[in-house]
Each structure stands twice: as structure tokens, then as C-alpha cells.
C-alpha positions in Angstrom: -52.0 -24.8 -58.8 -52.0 -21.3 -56.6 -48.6 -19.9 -56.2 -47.3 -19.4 -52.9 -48.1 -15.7 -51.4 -44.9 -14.9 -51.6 -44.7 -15.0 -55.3 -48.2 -13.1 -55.8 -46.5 -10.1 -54.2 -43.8 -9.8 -56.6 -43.1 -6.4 -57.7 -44.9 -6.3 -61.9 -41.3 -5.2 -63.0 -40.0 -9.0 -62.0 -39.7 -11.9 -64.4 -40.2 -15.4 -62.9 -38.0 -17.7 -65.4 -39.5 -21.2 -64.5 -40.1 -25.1 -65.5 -42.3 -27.4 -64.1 -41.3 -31.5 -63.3 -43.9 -33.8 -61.7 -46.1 -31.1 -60.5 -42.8 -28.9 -59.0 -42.5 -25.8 -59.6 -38.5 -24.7 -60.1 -37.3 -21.2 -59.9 -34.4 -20.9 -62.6 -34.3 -17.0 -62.1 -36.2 -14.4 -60.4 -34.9 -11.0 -62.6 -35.8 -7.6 -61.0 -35.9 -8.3 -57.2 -31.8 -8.8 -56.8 -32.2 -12.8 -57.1 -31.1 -14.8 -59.3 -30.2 -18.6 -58.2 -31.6 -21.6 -58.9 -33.7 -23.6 -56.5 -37.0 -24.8 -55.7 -40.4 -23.0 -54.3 -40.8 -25.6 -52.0 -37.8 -24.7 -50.4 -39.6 -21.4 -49.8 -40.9 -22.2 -46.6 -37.8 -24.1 -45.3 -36.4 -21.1 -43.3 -39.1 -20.6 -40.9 -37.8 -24.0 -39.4 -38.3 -23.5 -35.5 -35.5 -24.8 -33.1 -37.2 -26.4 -30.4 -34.0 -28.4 -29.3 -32.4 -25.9 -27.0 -29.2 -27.6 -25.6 -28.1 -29.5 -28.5 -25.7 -28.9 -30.5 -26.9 -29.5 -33.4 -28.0 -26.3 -35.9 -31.1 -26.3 -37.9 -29.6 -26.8 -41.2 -30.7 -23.4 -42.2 -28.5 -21.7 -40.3 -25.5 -23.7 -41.8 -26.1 -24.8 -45.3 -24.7 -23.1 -48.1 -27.4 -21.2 -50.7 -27.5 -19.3 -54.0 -23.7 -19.6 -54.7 -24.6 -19.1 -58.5 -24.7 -22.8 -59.4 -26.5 -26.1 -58.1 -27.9 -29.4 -58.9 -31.4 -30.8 -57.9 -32.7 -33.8 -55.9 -35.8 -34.5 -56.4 -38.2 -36.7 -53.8 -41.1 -37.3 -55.7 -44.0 -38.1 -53.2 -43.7 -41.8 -54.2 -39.9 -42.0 -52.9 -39.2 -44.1 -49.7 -37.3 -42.3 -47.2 -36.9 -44.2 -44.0 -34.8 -43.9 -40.8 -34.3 -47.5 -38.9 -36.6 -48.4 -41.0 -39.7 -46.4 -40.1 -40.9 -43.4 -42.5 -39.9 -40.1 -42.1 -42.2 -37.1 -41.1 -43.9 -34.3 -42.8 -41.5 -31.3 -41.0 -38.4 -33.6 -41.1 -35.0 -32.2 -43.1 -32.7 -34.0 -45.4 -29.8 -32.6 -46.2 -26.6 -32.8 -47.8 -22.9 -32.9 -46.9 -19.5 -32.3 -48.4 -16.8 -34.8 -47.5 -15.3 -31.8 -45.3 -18.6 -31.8 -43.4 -19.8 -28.5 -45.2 -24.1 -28.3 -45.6 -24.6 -27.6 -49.4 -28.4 -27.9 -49.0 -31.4 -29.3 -47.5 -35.0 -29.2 -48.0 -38.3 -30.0 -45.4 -40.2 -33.1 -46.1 -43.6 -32.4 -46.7 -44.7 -36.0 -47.2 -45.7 -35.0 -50.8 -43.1 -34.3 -53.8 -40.1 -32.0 -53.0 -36.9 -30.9 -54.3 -33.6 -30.3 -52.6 -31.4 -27.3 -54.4 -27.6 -28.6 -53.9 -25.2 -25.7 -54.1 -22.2 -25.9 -55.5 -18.6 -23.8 -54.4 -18.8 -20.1 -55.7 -15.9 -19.4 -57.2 -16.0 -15.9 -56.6 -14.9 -16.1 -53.4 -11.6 -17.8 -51.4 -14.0 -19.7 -49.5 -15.4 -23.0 -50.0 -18.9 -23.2 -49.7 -20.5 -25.7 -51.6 -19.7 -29.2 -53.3 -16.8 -29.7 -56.1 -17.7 -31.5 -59.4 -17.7 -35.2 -59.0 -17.4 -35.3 -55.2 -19.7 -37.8 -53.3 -23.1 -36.0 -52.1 -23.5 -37.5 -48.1 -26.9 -37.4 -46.8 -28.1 -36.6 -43.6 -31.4 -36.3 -41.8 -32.4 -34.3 -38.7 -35.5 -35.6 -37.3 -38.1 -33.2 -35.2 -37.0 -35.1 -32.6 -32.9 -33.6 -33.0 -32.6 -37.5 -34.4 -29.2 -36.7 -37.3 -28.5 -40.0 -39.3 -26.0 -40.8 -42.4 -23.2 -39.0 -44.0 -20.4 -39.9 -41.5 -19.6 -42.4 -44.0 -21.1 -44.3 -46.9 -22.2 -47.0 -44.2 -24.9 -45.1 -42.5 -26.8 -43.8 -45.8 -27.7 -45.8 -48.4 -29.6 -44.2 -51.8 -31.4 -45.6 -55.3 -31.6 -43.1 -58.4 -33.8 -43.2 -61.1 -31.8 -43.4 -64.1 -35.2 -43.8 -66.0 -34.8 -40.6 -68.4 -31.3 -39.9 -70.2 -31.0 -36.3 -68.8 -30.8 -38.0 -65.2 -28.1 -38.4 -63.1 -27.9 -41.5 -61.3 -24.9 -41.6 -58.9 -24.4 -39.9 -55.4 -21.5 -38.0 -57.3 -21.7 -34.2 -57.6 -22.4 -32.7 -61.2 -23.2 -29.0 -61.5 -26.9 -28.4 -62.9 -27.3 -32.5 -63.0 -31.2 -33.7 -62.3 -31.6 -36.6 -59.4 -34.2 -38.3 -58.7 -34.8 -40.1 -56.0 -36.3 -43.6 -55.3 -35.5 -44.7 -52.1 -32.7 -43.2 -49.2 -32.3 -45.3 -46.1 -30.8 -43.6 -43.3 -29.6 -46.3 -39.9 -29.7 -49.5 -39.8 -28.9 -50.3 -43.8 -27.9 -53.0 -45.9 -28.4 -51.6 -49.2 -31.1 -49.4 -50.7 -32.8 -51.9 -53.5 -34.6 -51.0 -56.8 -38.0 -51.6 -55.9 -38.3 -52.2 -52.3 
């Protein structure tokens, strides 16, 4: 698998500190270039996202989500997730993201239609400012749609989500925990009844 371009420019004096999970590759740290966070290359690409929605109010997520606050948690969507909006698959170029319960973006990440993973940031607290999510409050997903479409995360009626809790180190409720693993197997955003093991 090629690294990104991005990466085959690094300066020789930087270490790339790295694991790799179901053909993703995670940064853990990136020492001699002034970063250090932990998140995933495939959000490398995420903040060329393109408004094209001029006179909504609605932000692309990468002007308002939180990022590289020192500590986070990962989501993964590996490509055989189900992610659906009124029922109907999402699109390669959509965002997921998610919420605080005081409406604060801790992360999002592009869906490419093949596996990605969403870096979830947690509150720095270095700083008098609340960034990110606290420990063991309830992650609340949204999606915004090329089409300025935003579902979920108003409440815990509009999103529905099924973890895998197949492996011991995952974590497999919608609860924040700093460094914990997701994976996920199916997110319903709309029209929901519940999101079913399986479906």
C-alpha cells in the first residue's frame, strides 16, 4: 500500500509511530514536524472539503470540529459497515461526525465508501475551554450530506448505532472512553427504529 504524498515528503529527521487495523493505517505520533496527536491518514484529505452550499447555515464540519487536543478515541467504518440515511446508502464524499451533548463537533471523517476511521477528540485540559467530549458522555452522530442534508444527534431518536463488541479491547457503547477502539457495524441516520445486529 503507497502512502499518501503527504507522508513521502516528510522531512528524514521525522518518526512516523504507527499501527495498522483492517488495512488502516493510524498515526499514533508524527515526532520531528511539531505533531504529535492521534488520528487517522484517512482523515488526511478531509480538510480540502469544498463548501458548495453558500446560504446555509450550516459549516462544513472542518471548520468547527475540535482536533489534536492531546487525547482521542477511534471509530472505525470498516468498508463492510451499513451506514444509511432514510434508509438509502450514504455517498463516497459524505461526513459523519460527532457531537457533544452541548452541541460541540469532536470529530468527523469523509466517507470514502471503502474502510475509514473517525479520530474523536476529547477536552484538552490544558486549556479553560471545552473542546472535546468528557469521559463516559454519550457520542451523538450526525451526517451532512453533499446535498447540505444534516441528520441525528438532536437526540437519541434520530441516530441509531450497532458496535462490534467481537474483540475484548473493543468498546461497544455510544459512551465516550478516552483511547477506546469502536467499531462500527451499522449507523442509521432518519427514519429509525433500531439499528439491528445483522441487518
Amino acid at each position: 500500500m503507497a502512502l499518501p504524498s503527504h507522508l513521502a515528503i516528510m522531512p528524514l529527521n521525522w518518526r512516523l509511530h504507527s499501527v495498522a487495523w483492517a488495512g488502516i493505517l493510524f498515526v499514533s505520533s508524527l515526532v520531528g514536524g511539531g505533531m504529535t496527536s492521534g488520528s487517522a491518514i484517512a482523515q488526511a484529505g478531509d480538510r480540502t472539503w469544498v463548501d458548495t452550499t453558500e446560504g446555509t447555515d450550516v459549516a462544513p464540519y472542518a471548520k468547527i470540529c475540535a482536533s489534536r487536543t492531546g487525547t482521542d478515541a477511534t471509530i472505525i467504518f470498516p468498508d463492510t459497515a451499513r451506514v444509511v440515511v432514510d434508509g438509502a446508502p450514504i455517498e463516497p464524499g459524505d461526513q459523519i461526525a460527532v457531537f457533544t451533548s452541548e452541541d460541540r463537533c469532536a470529530g468527523y471523517v469523509t466517507w470514502s465508501g471503502s474502510s475509514v476511521a473517525l479520530a474523536v477528540w476529547a477536552d484538552d485540559p490544558m486549556t479553560e475551554e471545552v473542546e472535546g467530549m468528557r469521559a463516559g458522555e454519550k457520542m451523538r452522530f450526525r451526517i451532512r450530506t453533499k446535498a447540505s442534508r444534516v441528520k441525528g444527534g438532536d437526540d437519541n431518536r434520530r441516530f441509531a448505532i450497532a458496535l462490534s463488541d467481537a474483540k475484548p479491547y473493543l468498546t461497544s457503547t455510544e459512551t465516550f472512553v478516552p483511547n477506546g477502539i469502536y467499531v462500527v457495524r451499522e449507523l442509521k441516520f432518519g427514519r429509525l427504529e433500531h439499528a439491528e445486529a445483522g441487518d
